[in-house]
PyMOL Python script that loads the backbone (N, CA, C, O; Angstrom):
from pymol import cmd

cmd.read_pdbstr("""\
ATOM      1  N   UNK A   1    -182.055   6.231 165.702  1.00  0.00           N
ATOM      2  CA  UNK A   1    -182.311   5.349 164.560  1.00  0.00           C
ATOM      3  C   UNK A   1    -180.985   4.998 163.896  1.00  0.00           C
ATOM      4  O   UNK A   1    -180.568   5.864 163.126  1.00  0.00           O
ATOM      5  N   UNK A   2    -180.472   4.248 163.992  1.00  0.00           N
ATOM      6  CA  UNK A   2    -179.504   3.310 163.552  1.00  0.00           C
ATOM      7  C   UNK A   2    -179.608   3.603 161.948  1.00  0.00           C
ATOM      8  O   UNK A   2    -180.659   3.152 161.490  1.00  0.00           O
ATOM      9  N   UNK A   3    -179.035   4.048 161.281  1.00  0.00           N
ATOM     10  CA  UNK A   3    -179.416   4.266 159.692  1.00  0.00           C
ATOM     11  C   UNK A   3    -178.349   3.189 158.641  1.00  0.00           C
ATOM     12  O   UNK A   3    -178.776   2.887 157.526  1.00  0.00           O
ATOM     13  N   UNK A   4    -177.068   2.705 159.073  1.00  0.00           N
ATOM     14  CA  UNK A   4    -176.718   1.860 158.558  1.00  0.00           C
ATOM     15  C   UNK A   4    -175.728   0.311 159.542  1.00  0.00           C
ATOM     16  O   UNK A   4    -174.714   0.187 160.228  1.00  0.00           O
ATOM     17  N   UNK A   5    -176.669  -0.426 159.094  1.00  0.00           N
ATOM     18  CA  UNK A   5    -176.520  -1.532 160.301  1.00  0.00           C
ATOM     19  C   UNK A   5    -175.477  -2.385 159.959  1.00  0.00           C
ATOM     20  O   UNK A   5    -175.306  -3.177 160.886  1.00  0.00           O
ATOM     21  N   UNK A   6    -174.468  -2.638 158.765  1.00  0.00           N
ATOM     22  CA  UNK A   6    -173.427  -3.017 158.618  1.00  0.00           C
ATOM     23  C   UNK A   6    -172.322  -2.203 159.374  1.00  0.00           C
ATOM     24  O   UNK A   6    -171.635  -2.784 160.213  1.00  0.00           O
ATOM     25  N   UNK A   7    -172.143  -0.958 159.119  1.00  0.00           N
ATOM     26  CA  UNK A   7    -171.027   0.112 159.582  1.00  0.00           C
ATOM     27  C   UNK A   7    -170.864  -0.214 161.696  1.00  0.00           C
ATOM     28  O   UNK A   7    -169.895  -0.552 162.374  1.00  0.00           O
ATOM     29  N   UNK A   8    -172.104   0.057 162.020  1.00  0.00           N
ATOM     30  CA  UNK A   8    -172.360  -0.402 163.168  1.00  0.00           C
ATOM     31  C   UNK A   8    -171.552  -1.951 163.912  1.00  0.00           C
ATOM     32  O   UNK A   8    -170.649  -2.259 164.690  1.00  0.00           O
ATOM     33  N   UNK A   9    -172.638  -2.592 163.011  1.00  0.00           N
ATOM     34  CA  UNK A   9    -172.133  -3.677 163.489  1.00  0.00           C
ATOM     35  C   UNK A   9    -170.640  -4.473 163.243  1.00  0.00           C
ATOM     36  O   UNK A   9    -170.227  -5.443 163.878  1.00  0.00           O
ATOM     37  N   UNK A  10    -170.004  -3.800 162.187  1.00  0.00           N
ATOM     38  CA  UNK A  10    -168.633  -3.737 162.433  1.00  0.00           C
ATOM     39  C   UNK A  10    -167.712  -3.141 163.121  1.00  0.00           C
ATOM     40  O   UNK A  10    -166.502  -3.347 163.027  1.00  0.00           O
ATOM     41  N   UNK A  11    -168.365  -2.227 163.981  1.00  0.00           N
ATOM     42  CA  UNK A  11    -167.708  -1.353 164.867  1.00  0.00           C
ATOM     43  C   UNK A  11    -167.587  -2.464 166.131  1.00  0.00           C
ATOM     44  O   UNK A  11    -166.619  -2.718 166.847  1.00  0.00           O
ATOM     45  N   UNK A  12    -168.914  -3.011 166.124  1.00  0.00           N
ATOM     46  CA  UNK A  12    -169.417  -3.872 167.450  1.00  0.00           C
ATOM     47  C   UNK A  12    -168.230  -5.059 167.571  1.00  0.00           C
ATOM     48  O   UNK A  12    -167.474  -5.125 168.540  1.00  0.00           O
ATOM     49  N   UNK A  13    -168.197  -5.829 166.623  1.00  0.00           N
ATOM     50  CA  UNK A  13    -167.097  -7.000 166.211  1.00  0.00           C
ATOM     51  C   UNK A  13    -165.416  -6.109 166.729  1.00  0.00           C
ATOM     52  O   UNK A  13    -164.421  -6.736 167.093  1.00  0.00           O
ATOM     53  N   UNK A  14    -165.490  -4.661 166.632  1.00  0.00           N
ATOM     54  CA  UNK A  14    -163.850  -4.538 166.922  1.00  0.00           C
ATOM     55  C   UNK A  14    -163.869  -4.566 168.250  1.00  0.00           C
ATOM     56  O   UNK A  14    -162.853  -4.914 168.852  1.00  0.00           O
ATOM     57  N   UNK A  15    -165.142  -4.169 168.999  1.00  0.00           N
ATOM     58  CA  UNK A  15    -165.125  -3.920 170.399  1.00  0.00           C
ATOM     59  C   UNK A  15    -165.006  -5.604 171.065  1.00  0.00           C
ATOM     60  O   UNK A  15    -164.526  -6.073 172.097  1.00  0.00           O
ATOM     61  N   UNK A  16    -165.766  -6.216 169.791  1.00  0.00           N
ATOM     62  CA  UNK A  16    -165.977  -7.790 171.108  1.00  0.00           C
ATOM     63  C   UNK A  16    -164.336  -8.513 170.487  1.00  0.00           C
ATOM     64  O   UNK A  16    -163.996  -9.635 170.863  1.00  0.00           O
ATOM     65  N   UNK A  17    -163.757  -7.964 169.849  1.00  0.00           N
ATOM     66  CA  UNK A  17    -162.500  -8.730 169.243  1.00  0.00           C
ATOM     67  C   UNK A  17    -161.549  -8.318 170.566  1.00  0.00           C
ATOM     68  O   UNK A  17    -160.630  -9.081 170.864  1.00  0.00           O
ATOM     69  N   UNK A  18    -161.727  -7.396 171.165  1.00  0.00           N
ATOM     70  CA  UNK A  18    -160.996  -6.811 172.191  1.00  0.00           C
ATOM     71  C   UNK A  18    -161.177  -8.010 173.374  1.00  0.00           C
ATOM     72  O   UNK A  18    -160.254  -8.535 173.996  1.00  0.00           O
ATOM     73  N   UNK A  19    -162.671  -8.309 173.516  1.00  0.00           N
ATOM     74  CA  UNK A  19    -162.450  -9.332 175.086  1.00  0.00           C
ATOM     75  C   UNK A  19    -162.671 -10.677 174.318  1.00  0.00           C
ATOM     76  O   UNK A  19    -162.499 -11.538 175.182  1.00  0.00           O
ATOM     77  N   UNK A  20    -162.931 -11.226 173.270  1.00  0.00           N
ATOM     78  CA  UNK A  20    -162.825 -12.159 172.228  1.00  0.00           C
ATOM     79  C   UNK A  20    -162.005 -13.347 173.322  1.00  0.00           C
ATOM     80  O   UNK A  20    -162.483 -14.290 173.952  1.00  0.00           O
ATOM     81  N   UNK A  21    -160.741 -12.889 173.234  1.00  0.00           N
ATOM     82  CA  UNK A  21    -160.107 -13.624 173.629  1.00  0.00           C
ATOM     83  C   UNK A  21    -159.548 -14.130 175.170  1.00  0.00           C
ATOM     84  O   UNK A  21    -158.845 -15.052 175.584  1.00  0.00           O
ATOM     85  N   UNK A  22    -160.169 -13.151 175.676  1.00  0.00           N
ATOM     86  CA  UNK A  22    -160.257 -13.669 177.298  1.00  0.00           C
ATOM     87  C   UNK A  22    -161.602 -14.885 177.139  1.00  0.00           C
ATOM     88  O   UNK A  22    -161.485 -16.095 177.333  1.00  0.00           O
ATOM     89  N   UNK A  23    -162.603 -14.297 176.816  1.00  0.00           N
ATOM     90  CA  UNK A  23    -164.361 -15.634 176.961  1.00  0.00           C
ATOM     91  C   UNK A  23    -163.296 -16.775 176.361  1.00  0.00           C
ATOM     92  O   UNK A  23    -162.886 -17.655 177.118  1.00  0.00           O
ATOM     93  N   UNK A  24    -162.912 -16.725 175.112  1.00  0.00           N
ATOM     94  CA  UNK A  24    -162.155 -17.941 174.309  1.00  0.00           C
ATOM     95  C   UNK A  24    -161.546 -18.870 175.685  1.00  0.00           C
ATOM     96  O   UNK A  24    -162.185 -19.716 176.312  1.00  0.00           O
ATOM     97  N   UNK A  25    -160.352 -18.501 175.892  1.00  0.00           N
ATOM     98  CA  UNK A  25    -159.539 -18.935 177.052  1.00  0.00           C
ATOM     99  C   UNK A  25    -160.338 -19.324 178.204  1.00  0.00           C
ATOM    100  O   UNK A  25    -159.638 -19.308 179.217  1.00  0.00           O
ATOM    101  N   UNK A  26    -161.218 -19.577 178.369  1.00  0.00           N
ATOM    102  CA  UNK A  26    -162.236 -19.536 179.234  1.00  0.00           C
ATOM    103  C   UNK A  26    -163.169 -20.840 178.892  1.00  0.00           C
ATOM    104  O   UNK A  26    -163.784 -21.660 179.574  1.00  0.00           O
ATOM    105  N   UNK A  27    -162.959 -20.612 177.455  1.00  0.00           N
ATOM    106  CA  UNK A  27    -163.817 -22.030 176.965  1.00  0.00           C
ATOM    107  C   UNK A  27    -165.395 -21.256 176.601  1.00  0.00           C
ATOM    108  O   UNK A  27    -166.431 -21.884 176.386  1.00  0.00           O
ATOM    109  N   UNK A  28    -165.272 -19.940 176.600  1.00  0.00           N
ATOM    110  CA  UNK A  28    -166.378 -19.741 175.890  1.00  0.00           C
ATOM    111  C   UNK A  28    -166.759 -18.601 174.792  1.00  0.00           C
ATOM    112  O   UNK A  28    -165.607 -18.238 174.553  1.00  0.00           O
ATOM    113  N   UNK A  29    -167.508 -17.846 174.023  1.00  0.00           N
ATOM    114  CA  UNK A  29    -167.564 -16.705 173.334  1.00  0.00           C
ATOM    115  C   UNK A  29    -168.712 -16.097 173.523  1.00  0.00           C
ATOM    116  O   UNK A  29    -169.205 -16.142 174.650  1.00  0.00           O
ATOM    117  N   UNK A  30    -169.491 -15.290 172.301  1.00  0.00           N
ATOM    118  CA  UNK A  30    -170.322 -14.435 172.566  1.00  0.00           C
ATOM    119  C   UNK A  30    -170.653 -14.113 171.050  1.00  0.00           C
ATOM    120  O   UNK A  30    -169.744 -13.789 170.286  1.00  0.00           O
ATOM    121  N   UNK A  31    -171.820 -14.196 170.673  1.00  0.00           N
ATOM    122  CA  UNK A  31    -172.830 -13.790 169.096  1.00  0.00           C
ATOM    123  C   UNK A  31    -173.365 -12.666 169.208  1.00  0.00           C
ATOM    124  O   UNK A  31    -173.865 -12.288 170.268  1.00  0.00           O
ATOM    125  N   UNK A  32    -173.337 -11.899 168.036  1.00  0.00           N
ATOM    126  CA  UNK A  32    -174.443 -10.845 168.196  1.00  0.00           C
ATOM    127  C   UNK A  32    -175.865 -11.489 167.692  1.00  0.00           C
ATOM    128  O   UNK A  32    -175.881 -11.931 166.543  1.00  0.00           O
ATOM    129  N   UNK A  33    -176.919 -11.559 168.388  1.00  0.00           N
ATOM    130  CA  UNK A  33    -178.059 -12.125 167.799  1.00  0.00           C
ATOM    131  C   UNK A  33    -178.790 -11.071 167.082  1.00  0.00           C
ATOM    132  O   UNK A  33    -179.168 -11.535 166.006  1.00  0.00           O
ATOM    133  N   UNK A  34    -179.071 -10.102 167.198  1.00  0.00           N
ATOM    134  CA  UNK A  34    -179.710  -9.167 166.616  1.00  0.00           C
ATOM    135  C   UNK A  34    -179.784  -7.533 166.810  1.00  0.00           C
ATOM    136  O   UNK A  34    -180.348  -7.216 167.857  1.00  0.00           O
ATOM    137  N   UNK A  35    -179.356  -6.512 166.057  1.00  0.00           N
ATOM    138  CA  UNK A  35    -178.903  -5.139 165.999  1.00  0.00           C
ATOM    139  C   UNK A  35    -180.498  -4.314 165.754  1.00  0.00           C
ATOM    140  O   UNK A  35    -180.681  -4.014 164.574  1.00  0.00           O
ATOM    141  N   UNK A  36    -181.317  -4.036 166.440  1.00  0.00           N
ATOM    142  CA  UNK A  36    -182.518  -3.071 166.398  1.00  0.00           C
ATOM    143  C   UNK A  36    -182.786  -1.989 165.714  1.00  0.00           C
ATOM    144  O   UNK A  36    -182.649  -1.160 166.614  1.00  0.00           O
ATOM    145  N   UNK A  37    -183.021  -1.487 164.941  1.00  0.00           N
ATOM    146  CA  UNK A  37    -183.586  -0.263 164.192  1.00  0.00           C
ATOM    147  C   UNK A  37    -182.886   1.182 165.278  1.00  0.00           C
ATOM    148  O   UNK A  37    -182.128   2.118 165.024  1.00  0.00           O
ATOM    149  N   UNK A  38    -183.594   0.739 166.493  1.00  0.00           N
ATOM    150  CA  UNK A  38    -183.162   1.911 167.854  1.00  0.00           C
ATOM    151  C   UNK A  38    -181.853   1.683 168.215  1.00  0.00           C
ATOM    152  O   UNK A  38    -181.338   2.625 168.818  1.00  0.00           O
ATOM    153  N   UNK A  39    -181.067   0.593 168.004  1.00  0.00           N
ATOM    154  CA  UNK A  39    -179.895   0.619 168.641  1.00  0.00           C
ATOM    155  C   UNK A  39    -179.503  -0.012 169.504  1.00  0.00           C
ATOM    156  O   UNK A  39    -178.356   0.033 169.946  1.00  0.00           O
ATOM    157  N   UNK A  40    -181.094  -1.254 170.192  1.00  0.00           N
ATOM    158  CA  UNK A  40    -180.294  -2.127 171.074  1.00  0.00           C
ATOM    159  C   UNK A  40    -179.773  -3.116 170.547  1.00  0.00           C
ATOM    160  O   UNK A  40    -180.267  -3.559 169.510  1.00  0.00           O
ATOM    161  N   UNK A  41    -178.542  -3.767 171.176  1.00  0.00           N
ATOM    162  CA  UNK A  41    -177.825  -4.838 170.689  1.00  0.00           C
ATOM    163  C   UNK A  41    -177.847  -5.961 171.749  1.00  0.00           C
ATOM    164  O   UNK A  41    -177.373  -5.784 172.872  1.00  0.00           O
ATOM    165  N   UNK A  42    -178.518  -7.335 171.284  1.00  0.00           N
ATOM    166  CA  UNK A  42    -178.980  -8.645 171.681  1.00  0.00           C
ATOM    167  C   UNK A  42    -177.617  -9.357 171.078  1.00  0.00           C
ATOM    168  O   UNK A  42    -177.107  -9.360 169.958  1.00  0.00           O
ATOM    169  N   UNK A  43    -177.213 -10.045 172.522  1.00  0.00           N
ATOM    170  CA  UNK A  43    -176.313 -10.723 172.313  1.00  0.00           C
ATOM    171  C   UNK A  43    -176.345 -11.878 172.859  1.00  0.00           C
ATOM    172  O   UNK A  43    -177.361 -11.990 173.546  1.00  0.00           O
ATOM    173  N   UNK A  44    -175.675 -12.820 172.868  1.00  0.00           N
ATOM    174  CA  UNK A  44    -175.506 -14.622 173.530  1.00  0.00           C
ATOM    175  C   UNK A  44    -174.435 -14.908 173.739  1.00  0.00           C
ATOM    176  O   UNK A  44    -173.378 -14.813 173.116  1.00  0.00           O
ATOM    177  N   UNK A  45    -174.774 -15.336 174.810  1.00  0.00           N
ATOM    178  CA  UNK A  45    -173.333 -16.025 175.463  1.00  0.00           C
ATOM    179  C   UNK A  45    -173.203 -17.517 174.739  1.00  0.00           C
ATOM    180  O   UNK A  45    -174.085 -17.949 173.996  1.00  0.00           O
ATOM    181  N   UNK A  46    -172.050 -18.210 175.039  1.00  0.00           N
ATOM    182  CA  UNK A  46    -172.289 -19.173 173.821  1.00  0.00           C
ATOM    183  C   UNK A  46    -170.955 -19.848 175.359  1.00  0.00           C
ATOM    184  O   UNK A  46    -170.454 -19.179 176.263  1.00  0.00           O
ATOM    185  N   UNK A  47    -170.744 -21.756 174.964  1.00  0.00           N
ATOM    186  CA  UNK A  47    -170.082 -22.265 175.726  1.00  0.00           C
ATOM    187  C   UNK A  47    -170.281 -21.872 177.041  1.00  0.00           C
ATOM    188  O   UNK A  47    -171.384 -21.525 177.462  1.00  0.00           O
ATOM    189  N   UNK A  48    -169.000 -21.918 177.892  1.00  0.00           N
ATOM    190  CA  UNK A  48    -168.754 -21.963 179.350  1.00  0.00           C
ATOM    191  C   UNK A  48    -169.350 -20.828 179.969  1.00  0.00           C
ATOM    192  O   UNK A  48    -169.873 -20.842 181.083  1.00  0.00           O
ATOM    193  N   UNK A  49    -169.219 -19.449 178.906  1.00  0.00           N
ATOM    194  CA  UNK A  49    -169.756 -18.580 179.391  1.00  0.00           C
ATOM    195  C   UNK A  49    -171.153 -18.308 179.591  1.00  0.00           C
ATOM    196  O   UNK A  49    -171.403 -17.530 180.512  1.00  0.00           O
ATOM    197  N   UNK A  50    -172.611 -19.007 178.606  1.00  0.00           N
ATOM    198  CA  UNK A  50    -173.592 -19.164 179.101  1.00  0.00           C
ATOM    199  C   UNK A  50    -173.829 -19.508 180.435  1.00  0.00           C
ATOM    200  O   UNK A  50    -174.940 -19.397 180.954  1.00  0.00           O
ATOM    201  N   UNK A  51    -172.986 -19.858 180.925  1.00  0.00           N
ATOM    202  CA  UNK A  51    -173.281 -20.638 182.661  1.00  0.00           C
ATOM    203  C   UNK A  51    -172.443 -20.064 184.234  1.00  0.00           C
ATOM    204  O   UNK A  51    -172.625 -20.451 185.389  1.00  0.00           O
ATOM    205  N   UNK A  52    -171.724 -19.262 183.819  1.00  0.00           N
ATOM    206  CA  UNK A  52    -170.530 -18.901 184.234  1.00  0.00           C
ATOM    207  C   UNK A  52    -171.391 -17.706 185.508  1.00  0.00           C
ATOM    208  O   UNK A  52    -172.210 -16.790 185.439  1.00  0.00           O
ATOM    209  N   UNK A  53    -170.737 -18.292 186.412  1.00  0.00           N
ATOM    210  CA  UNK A  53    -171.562 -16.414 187.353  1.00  0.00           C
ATOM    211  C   UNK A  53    -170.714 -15.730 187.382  1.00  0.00           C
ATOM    212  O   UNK A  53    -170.894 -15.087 188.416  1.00  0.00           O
ATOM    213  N   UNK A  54    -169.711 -15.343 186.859  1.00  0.00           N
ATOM    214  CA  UNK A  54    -169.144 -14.403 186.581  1.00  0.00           C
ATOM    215  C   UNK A  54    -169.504 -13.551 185.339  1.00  0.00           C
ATOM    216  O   UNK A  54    -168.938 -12.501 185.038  1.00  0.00           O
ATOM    217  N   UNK A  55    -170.421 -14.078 184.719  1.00  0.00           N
ATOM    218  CA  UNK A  55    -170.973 -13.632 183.367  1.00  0.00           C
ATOM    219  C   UNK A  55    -171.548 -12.068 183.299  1.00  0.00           C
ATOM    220  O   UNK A  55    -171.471 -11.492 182.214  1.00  0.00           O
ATOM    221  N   UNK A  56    -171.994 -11.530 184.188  1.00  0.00           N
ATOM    222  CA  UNK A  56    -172.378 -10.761 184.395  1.00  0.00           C
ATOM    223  C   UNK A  56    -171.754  -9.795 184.631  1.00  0.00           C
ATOM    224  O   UNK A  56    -172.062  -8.687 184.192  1.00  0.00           O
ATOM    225  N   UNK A  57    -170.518 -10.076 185.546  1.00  0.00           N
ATOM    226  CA  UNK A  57    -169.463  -9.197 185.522  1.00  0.00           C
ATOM    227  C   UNK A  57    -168.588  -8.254 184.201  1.00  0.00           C
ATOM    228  O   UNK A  57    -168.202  -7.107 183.973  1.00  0.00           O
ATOM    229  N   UNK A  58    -168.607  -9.764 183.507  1.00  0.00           N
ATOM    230  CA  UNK A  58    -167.894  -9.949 182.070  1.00  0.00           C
ATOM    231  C   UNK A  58    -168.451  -8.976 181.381  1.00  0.00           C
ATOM    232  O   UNK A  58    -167.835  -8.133 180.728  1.00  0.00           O
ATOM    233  N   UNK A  59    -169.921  -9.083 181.535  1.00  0.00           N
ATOM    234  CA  UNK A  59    -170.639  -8.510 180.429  1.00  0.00           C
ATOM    235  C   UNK A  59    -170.135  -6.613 180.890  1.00  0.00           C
ATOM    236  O   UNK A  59    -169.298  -5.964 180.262  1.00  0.00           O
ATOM    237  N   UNK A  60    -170.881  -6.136 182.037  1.00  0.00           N
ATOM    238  CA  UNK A  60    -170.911  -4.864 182.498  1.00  0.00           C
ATOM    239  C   UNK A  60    -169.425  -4.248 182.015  1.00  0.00           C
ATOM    240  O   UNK A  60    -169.145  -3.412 181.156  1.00  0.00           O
ATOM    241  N   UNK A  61    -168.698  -4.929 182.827  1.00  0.00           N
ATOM    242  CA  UNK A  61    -167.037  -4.513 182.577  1.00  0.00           C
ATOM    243  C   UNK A  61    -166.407  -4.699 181.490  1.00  0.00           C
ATOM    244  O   UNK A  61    -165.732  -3.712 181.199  1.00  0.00           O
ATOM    245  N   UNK A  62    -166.308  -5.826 180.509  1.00  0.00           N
ATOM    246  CA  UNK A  62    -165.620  -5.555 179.217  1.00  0.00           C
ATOM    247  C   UNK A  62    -166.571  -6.177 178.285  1.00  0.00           C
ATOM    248  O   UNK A  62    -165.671  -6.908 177.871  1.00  0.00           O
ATOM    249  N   UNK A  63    -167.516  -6.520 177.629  1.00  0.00           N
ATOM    250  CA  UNK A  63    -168.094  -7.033 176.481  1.00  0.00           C
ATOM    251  C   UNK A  63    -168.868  -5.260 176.553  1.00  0.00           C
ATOM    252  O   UNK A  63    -168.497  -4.463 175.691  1.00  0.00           O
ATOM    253  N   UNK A  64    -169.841  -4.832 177.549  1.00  0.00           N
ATOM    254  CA  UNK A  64    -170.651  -4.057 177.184  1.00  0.00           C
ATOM    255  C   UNK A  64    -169.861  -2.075 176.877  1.00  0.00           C
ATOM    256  O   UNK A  64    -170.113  -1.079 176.199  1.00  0.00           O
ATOM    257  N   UNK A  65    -168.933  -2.508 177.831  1.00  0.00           N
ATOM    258  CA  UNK A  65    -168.126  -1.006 177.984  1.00  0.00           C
ATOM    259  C   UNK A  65    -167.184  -0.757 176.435  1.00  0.00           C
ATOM    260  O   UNK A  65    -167.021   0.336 175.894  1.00  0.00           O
ATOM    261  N   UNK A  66    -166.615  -2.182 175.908  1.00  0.00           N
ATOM    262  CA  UNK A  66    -165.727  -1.833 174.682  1.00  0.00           C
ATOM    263  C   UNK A  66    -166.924  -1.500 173.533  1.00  0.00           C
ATOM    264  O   UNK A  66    -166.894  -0.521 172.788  1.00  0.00           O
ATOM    265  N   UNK A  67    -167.765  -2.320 173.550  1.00  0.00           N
ATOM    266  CA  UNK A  67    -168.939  -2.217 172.307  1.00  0.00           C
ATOM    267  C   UNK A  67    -169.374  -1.118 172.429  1.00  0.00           C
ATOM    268  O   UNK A  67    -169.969  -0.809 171.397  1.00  0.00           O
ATOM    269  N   UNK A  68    -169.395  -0.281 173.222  1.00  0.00           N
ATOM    270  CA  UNK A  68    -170.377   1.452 173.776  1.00  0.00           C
ATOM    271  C   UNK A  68    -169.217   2.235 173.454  1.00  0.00           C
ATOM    272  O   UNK A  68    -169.356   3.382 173.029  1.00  0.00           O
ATOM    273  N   UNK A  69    -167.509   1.458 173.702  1.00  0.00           N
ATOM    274  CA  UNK A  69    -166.853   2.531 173.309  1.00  0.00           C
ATOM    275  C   UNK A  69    -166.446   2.608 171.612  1.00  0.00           C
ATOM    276  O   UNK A  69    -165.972   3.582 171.027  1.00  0.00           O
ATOM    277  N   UNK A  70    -166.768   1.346 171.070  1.00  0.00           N
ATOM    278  CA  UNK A  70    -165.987   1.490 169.774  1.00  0.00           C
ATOM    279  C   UNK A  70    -167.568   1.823 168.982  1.00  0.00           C
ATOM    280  O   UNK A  70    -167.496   2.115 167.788  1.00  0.00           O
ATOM    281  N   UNK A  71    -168.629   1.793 169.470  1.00  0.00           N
ATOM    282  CA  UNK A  71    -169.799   2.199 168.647  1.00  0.00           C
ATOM    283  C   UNK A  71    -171.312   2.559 169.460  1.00  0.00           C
ATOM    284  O   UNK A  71    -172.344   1.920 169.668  1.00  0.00           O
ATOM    285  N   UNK A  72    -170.739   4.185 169.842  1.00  0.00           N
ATOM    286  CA  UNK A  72    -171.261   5.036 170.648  1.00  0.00           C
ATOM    287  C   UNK A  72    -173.110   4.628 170.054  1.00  0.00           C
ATOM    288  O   UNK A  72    -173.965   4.531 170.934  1.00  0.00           O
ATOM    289  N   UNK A  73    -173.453   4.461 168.802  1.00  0.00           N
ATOM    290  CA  UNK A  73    -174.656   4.702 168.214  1.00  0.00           C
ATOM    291  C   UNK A  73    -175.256   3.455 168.724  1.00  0.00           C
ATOM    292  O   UNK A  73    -176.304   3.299 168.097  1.00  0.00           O
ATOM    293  N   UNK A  74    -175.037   2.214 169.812  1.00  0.00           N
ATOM    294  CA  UNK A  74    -175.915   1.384 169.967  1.00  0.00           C
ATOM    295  C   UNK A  74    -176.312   2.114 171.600  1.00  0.00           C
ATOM    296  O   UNK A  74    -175.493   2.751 172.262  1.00  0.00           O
ATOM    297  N   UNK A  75    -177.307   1.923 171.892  1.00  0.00           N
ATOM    298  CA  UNK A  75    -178.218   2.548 172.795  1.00  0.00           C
ATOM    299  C   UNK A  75    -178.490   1.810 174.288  1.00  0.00           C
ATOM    300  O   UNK A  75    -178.632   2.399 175.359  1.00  0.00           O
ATOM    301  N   UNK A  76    -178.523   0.320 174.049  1.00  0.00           N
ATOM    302  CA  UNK A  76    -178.421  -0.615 174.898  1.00  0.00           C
ATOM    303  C   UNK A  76    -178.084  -1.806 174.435  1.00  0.00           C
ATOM    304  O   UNK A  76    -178.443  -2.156 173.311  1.00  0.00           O
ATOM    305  N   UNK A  77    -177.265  -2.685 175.326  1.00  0.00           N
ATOM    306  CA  UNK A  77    -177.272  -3.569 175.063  1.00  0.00           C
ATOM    307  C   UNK A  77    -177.760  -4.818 175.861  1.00  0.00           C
ATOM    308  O   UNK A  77    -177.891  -4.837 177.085  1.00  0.00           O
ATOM    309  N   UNK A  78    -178.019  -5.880 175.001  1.00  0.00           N
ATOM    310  CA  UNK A  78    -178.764  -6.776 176.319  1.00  0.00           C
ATOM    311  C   UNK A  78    -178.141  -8.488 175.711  1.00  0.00           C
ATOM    312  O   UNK A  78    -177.883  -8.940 174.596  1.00  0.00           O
ATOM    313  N   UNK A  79    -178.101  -9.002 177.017  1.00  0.00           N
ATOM    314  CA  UNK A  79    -177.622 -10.688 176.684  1.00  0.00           C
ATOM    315  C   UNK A  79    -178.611 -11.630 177.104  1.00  0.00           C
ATOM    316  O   UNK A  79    -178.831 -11.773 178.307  1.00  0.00           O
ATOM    317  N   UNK A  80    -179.433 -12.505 175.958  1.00  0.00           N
ATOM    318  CA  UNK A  80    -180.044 -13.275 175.972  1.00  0.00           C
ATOM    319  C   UNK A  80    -180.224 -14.666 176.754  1.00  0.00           C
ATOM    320  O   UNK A  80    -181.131 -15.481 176.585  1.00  0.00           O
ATOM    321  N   UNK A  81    -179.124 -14.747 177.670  1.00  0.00           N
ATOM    322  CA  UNK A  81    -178.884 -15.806 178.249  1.00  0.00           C
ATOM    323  C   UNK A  81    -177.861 -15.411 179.334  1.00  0.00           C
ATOM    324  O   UNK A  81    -176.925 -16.211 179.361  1.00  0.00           O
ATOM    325  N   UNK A  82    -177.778 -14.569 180.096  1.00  0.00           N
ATOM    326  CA  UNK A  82    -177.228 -13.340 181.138  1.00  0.00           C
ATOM    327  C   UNK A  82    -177.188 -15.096 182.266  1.00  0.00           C
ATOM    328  O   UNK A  82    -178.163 -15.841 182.168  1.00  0.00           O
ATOM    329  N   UNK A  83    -176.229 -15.421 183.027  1.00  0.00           N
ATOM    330  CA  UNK A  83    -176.385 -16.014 183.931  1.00  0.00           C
ATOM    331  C   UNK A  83    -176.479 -15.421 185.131  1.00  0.00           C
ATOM    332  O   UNK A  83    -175.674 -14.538 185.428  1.00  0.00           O
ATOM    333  N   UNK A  84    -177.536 -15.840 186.057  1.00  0.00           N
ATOM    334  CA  UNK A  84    -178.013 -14.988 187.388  1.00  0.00           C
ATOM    335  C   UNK A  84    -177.286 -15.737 188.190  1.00  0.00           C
ATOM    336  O   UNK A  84    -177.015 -16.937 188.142  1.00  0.00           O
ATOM    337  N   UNK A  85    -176.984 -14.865 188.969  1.00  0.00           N
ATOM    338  CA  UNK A  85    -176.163 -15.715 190.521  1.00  0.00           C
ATOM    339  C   UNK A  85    -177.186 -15.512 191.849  1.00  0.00           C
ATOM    340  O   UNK A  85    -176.870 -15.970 192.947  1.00  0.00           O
TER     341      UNK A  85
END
""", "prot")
cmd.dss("prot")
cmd.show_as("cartoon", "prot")
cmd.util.cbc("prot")
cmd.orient("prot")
């Protein structure tokens, strides 16, 4: 149970500030859409990266691994618009 969802979700913002700027350069970014009571974190791809098949990669390897490392208390995370290859 997630007990304070600001503290959290500022943890989340240092982790995505980390690959921030690779999606940018890329022509695209990434939103948090919504932080769960339990801890999963719903996110969106936004621009080039909604479409990208590499997106998936992106996500596993640096969007989902920095956010788990800078804020152990989210539980899962999931992307609303995940491009399938």
């Amino acid at each position: 149970m997630i007990k304070n969802k600001k503290v959290v979700l500022e943890k989340v913002d240092i982790g995505l500030a980390k690959v921030r700027p690779f999606l940018n350069s890329d022509g695209g970014d990434v939103k948090v859409v919504d932080l769960s009571d339990d801890g999963v974190l719903t996110l969106e791809f936004l621009g080039n990266c909604s479409s990208c098949s590499m997106s998936n990669m992106t996500f596993k390897s640096g969007i989902e691994e920095n956010i788990l490392q800078e804020a152990p208390e989210i539980t899962s995370v999931q992307v609303t618009n995940l491009a399938s290859n």
